[in-house]
C-alpha positions as CSV (number, residue, x, y, z in Angstrom):
1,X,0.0,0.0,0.0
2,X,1.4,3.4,-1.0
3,X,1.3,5.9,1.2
4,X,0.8,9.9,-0.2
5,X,1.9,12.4,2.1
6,X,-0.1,15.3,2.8
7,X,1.3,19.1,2.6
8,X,-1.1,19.6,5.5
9,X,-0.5,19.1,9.4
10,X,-3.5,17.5,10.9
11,X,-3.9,20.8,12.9
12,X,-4.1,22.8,9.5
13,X,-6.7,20.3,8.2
14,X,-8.6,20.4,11.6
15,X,-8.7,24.4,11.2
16,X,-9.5,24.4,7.8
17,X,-12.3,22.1,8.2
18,X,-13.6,24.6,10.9
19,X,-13.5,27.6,8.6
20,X,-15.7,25.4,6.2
21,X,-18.3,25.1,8.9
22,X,-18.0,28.3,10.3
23,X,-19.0,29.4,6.3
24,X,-21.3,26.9,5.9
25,X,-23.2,27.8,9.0
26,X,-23.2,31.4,8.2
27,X,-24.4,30.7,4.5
28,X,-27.5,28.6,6.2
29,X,-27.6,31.7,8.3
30,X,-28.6,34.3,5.2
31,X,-30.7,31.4,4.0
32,X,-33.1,31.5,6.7
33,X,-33.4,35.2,7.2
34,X,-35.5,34.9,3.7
35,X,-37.9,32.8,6.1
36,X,-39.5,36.1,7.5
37,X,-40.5,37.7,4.6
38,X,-43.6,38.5,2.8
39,X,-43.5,39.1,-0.9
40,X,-46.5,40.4,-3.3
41,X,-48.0,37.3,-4.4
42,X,-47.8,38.5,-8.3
43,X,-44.4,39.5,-8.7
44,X,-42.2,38.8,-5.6
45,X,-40.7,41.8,-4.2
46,X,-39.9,41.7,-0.7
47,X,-42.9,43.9,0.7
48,X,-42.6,43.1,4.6
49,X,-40.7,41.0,7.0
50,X,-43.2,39.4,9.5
51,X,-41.2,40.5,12.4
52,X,-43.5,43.8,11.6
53,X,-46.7,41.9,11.8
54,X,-48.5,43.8,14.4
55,X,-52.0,42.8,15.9
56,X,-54.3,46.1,15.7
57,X,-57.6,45.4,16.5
58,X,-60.9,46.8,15.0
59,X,-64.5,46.9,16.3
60,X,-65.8,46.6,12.4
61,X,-63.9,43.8,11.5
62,X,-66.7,41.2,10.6
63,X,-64.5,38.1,12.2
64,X,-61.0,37.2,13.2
65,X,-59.1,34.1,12.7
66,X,-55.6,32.6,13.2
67,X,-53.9,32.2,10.4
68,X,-50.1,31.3,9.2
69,X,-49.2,33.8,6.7
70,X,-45.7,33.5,8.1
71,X,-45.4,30.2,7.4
72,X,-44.8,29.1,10.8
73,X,-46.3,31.4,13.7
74,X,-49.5,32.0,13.9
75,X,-50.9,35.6,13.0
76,X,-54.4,37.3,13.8
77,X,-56.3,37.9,10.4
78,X,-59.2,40.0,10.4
79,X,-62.1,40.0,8.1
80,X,-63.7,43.2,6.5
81,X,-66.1,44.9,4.3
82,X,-66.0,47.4,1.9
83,X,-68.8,49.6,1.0
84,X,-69.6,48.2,-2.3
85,X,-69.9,45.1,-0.8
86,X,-66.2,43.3,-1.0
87,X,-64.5,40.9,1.8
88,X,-60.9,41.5,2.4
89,X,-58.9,38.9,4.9
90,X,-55.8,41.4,6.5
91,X,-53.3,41.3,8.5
92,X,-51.8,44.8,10.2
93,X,-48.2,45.6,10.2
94,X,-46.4,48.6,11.7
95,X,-44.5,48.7,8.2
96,X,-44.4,47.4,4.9
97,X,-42.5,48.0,1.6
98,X,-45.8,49.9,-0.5
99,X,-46.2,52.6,-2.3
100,X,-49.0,54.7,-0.4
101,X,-51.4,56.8,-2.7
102,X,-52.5,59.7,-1.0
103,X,-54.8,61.9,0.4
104,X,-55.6,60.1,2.7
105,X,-59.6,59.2,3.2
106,X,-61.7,59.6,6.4
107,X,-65.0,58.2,5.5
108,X,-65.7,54.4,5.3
109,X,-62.6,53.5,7.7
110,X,-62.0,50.2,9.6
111,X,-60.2,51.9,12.1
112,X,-62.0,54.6,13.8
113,X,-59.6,57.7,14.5
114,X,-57.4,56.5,11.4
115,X,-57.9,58.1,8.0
116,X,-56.8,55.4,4.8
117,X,-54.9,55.1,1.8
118,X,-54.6,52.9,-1.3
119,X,-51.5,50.7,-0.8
120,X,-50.0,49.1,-3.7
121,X,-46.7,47.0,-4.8
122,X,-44.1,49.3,-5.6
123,X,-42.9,47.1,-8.4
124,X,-45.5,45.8,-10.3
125,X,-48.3,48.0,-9.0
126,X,-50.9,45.3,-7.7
127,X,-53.2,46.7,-4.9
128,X,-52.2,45.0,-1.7
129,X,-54.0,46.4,0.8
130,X,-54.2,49.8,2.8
131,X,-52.4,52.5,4.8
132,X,-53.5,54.1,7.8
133,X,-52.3,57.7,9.4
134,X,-54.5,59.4,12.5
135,X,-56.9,61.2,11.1
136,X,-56.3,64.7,12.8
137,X,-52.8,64.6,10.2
138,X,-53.4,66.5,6.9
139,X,-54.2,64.4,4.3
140,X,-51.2,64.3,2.7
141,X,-47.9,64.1,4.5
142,X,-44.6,63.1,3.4
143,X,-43.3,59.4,3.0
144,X,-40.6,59.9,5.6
145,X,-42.8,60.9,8.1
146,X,-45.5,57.9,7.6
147,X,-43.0,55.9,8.2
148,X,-40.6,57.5,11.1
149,X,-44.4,57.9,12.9
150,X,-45.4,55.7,16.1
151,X,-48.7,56.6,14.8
152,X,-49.3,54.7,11.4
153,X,-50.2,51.3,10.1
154,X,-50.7,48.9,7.1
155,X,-53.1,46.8,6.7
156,X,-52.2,43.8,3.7
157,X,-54.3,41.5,2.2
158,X,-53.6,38.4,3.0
159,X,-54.2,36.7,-0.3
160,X,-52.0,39.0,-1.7
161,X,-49.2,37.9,-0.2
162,X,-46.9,35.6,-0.7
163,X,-44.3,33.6,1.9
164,X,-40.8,33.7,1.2
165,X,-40.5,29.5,3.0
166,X,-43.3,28.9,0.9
167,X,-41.8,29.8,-2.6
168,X,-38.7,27.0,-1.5
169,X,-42.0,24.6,-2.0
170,X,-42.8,26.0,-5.9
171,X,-41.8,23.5,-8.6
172,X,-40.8,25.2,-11.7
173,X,-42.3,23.8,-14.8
174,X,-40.6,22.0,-17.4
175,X,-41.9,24.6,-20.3
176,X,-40.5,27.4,-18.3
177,X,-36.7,26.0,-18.6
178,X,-34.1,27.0,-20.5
């Protein structure tokens, strides 16, 4: 049996084996911060991480139920009505990545003392659900200061939206290959 000596020392091998893991555990590491986010459900972009998924209760809201939008904890969804008649399942967050379309509106809210706003995906434009400021602010204020406010909220639709663990599940077809 011939025997091929290594240019290594054991105690090289042993620390380069360790840098390996070290990599390989911080690689697993960015995988899984994917796992909290939300993405539009129609083209993907990253619209909220469900670390910002914050209960806010309404007296309108028609029901509420548990649900697991965040693929793994479970998350209070509330049920509502709009005035021409239209059921939309939401979930409230203290932020999200949308592109808020005022003035703001203070008739027909879910939220009494909160004035609304169309929310939509800031890539492909899809409606995904709503944006609330008090409603003593002017209608319109700036983007920077909806967002640096204690005071605001958005409210997504939940079958709008998408879960980053979930997409791991997707199976691309065939057809769709290059």
């Amino acid at each position: 049996m011939c025997m091929v000596r290594s240019r290594f020392t054991t105690v090289e091998l042993v620390k380069w084996l360790w840098l390996l893991m070290a990599a390989l555990w911080l690689m697993c590491e960015a995988c899984s911060s994917i796992d909290g986010l939300l993405l539009c459900r129609y083209c993907g972009h990253e619209v909220a991480l469900d670390e910002h998924i914050h209960f806010l209760p309404s007296p309108f809201a028609l029901s509420l139920r548990n649900d697991t939008v965040t693929g793994t904890r479970k998350t209070t969804a509330q049920l509502f009505e709009n005035p021409q008649g239209f059921q939309f399942a939401v979930i409230t967050l203290k932020q999200a990545d949308v592109l808020k379309h005022w003035p703001a509106e203070k008739h027909s809210t879910w939220f009494p003392g909160f004035s609304w706003m169309l929310a939509t995906c800031p890539r492909c434009k899809t409606h995904l659900g709503w944006a609330f400021q008090p409603s003593d602010w002017s209608l319109t204020v700036t983007r920077q200061d909806f967002e640096d406010s204690e005071q605001t909220f958005v409210a997504l639709i939940i079958q709008k939206l998408l879960h980053a663990q979930f997409t791991s599940t997707l199976v691309t077809p065939n057809s769709f290959r290059s």
